[in-house]
C-alpha positions in Angstrom: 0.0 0.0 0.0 1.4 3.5 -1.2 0.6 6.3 0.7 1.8 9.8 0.7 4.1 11.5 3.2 2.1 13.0 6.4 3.5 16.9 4.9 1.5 15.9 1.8 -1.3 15.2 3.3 -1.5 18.1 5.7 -1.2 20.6 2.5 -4.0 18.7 0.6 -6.6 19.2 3.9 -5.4 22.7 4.0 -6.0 23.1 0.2 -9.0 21.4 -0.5 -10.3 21.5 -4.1 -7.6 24.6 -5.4 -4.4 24.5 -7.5 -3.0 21.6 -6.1 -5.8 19.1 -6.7 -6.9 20.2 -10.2 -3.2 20.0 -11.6 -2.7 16.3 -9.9 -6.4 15.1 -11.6 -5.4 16.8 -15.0 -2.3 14.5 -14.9 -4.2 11.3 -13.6 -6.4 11.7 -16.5 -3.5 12.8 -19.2 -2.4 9.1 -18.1 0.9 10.5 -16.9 0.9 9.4 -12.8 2.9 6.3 -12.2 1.0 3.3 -11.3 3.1 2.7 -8.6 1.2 6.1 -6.9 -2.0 4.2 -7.2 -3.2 2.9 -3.8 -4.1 -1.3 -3.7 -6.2 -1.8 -0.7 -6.2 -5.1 1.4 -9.0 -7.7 2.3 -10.9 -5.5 4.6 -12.2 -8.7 6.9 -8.8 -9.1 9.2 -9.7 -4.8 9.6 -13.0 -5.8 11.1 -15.7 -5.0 7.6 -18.3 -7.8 7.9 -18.1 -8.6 4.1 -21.3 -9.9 2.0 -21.0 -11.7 -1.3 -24.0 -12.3 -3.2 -27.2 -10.4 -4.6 -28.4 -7.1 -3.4 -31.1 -4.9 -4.3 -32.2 -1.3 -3.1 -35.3 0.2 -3.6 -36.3 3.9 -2.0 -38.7 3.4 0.9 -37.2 0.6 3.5 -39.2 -2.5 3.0 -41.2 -4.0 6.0 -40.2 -7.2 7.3 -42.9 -8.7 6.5 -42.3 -7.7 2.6 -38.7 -9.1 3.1 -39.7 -12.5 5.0 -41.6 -13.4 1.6 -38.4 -12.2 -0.2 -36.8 -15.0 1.2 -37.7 -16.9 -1.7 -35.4 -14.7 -3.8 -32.0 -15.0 -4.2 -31.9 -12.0 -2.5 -30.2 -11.7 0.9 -29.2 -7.8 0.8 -30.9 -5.0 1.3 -29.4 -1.0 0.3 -31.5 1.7 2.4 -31.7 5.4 2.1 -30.8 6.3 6.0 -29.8 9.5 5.6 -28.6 12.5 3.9 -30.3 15.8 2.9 -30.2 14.5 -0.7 -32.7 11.9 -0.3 -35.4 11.3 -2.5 -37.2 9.5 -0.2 -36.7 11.0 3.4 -39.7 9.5 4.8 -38.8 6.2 6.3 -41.2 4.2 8.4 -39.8 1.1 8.7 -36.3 2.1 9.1 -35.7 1.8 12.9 -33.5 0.1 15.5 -36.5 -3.0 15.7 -36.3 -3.1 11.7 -32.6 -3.4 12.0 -32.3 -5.7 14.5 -35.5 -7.8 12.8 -33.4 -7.9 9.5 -30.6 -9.7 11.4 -32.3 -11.6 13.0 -33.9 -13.2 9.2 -30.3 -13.5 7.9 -30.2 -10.4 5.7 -27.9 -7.8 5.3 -28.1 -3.7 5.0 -25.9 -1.9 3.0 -26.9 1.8 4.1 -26.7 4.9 1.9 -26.1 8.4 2.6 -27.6 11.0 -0.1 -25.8 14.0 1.2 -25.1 17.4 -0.9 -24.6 16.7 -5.0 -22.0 18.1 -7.8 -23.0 21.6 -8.5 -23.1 20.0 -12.2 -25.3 17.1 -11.5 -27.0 15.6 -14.7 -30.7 14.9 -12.4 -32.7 17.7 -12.5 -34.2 16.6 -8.8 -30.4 17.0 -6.9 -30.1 20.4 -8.3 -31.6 22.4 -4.9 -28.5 20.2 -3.1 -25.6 21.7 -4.5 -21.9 21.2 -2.4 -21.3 24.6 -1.2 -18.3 26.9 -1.4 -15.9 25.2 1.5 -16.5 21.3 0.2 -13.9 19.9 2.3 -15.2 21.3 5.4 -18.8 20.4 4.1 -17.9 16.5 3.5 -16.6 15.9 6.8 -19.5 17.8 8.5 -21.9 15.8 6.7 -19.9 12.6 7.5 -20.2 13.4 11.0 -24.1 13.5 10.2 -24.0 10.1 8.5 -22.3 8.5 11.6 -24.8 9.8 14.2 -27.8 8.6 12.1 -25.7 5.4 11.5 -25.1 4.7 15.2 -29.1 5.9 15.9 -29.7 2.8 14.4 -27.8 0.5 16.1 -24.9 0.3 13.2 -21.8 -0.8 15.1 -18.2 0.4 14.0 -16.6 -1.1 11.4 -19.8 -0.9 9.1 -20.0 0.3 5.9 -21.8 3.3 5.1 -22.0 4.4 1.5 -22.0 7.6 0.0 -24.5 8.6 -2.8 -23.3 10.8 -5.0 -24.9 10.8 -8.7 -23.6 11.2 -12.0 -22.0 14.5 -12.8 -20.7 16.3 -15.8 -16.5 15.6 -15.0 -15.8 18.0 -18.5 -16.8 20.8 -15.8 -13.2 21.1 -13.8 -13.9 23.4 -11.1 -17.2 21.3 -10.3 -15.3 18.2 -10.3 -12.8 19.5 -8.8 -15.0 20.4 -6.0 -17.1 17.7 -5.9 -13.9 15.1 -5.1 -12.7 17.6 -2.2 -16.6 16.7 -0.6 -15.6 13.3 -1.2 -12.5 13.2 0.3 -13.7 15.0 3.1 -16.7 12.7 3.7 -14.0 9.8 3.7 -12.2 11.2 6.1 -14.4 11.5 8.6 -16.4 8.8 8.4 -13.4 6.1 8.4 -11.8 9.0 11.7 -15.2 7.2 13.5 -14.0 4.0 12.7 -16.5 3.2 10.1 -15.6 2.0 6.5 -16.6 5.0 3.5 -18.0 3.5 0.8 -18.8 5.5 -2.3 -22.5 4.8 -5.1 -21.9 6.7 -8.5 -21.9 6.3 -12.1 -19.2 4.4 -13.5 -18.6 7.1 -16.1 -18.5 10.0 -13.9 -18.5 9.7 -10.1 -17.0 5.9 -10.2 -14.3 7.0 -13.2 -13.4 10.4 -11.2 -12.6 8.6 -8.0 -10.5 6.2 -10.1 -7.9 8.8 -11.8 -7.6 10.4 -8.2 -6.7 6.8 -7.3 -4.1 6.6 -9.8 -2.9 10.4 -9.0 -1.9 8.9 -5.9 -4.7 11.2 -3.2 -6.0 9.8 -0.6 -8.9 9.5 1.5 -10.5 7.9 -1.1 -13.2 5.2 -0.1 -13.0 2.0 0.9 -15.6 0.3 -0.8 -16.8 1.4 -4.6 -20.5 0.8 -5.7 -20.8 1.3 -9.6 -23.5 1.8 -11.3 -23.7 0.1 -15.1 -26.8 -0.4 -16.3 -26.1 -2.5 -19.3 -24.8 -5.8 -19.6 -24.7 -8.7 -17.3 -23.3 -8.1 -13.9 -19.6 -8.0 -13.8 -17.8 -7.0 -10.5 -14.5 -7.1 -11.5 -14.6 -6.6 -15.0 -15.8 -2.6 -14.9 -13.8 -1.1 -17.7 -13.6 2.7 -15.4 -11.9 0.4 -12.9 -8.2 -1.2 -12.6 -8.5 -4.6 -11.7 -6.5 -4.2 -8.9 -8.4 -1.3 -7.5 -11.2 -2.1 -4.9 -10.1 -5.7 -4.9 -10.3 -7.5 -3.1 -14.2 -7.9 -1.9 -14.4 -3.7 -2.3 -16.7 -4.1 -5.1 -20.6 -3.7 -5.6 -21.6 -3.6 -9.1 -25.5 -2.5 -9.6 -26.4 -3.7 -13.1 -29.9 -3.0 -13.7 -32.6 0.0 -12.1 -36.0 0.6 -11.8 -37.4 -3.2 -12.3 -40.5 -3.9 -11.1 -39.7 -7.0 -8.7 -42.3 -9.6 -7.2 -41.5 -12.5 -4.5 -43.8 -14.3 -2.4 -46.9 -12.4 -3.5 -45.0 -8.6 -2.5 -44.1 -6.6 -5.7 -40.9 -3.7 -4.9 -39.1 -1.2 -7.5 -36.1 -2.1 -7.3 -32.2 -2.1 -8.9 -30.2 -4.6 -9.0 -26.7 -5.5 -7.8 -24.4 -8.2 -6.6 -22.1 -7.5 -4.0 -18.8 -8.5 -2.9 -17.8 -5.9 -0.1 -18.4 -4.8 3.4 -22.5 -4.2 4.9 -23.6 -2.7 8.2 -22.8 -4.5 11.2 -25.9 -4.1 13.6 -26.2 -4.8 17.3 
């Protein structure tokens, strides 16, 4: 594992999305940085991530236990849920309480939980537009990452979960955006994994997924831990994602979601769902 001197990594915090960081992404994605700046992360279960390997799906409201004991004659086992985060869609959540938690353990499943904090000033969804990252994004990511471990531990979520950050597709041919968008990132990162929790990071593969990736390669850290990519065509293919090394996020770092907004029915309860299969770390709960 390459990592950069502690000097470096004080004048990155201190810099945040300036100079600095847009002249090391403009090399990452010239193709000039060394591969041997890029960090390879280890097998995250001797580190303490509980690590799920199988089929996931997410859908917007948290399901009701009863929906998911008929769902247990899916291959499903997973379950993604919109916990927290400003950006949510769907920010009324009935079901999603300590007793849901606990009550999905107890049936075997598992809960990857999402955080849909601020979004890339340049956001392609009209609907994340009123959520924009603000002027200090640094500052702003760890502040919001603070906010995604309280909710997370209001749950019950122990340390050493994952918790994933949702941040959708964005327009990377706007520098400054991206540029400040990767700072809320980073910052997020930090602070979550400061907590002792892993930061995992939901985007396109061709924007937020690819952006993450050329900062890998530039050598930044505080980068997360776990990468969920979304592809929507094709088969499902975790290690195989062409924005991806293959050595980056492997191994068991990897969620790939391969299909959206499917109309799914199991045991007489019909969800809309997308689709994924998992090899990486899920919540640990009490």
């Amino acid at each position: 594992m390459t990592r950069r001197k502690q000097s470096r990594r004080s004048n990155w915090q201190a810099t945040g999305w300036t100079a600095g960081l847009a002249a090391a992404l403009a090399t990452a994605i010239a193709g000039a940085t060394p591969a041997a700046s890029a960090e390879v992360l280890p097998d995250p279960r001797p580190l303490g991530a509980k690590v799920f390997q199988g089929w996931a799906f997410d859908t917007c409201h948290a399901p009701s236990l009863a929906t998911l004991r008929a769902w247990n004659s899916s291959r499903y086992r997973a379950v993604g849920v919109y916990y927290a985060g400003r950006g949510r869609a769907c920010a009324s959540q009935p079901n999603l309480t300590v007793s849901w938690m606990r009550g999905v353990k107890s049936m075997k499943w598992r809960v990857l939980p999402i955080f849909v904090g601020s979004q890339a000033p340049c956001v392609r969804s009209a609907n994340k537009k009123h959520v924009p990252i603000g002027g200090k994004p640094f500052s702003q990511g760890r502040a919001e990452g603070k906010d995604a471990v309280a909710r997370a531990k209001a749950l019950s979520l122990k340390k050493r979960s994952a918790l994933y950050l949702d941040m959708e597709a964005y327009d990377l041919t706007k520098t400054g955006c991206a540029a400040k968008t990767l700072s809320f990132i980073r910052g997020w990162n930090r602070e979550v994994r400061s907590h002792g929790f892993f930061p995992g990071f939901y985007s396109s593969a061709e924007s937020g997924v690819r952006h993450v990736e050329q900062a890998r390669r530039a050598g930044l850290h505080d980068l997360p831990s776990a990468m969920w990519f979304a592809r929507w065509k094709g088969k499902p293919s975790l290690y195989g994602e062409p924005s991806l090394a293959k050595s980056a996020w492997n191994p068991h770092r990897r969620i790939h979601q391969y299909k959206g907004n499917v109309d799914v029915t199991h045991g007489g309860r019909t969800l809309r769902i997308d689709r994924n299969k998992v090899d990486a770390p899920v919540a640990i709960i009490k």
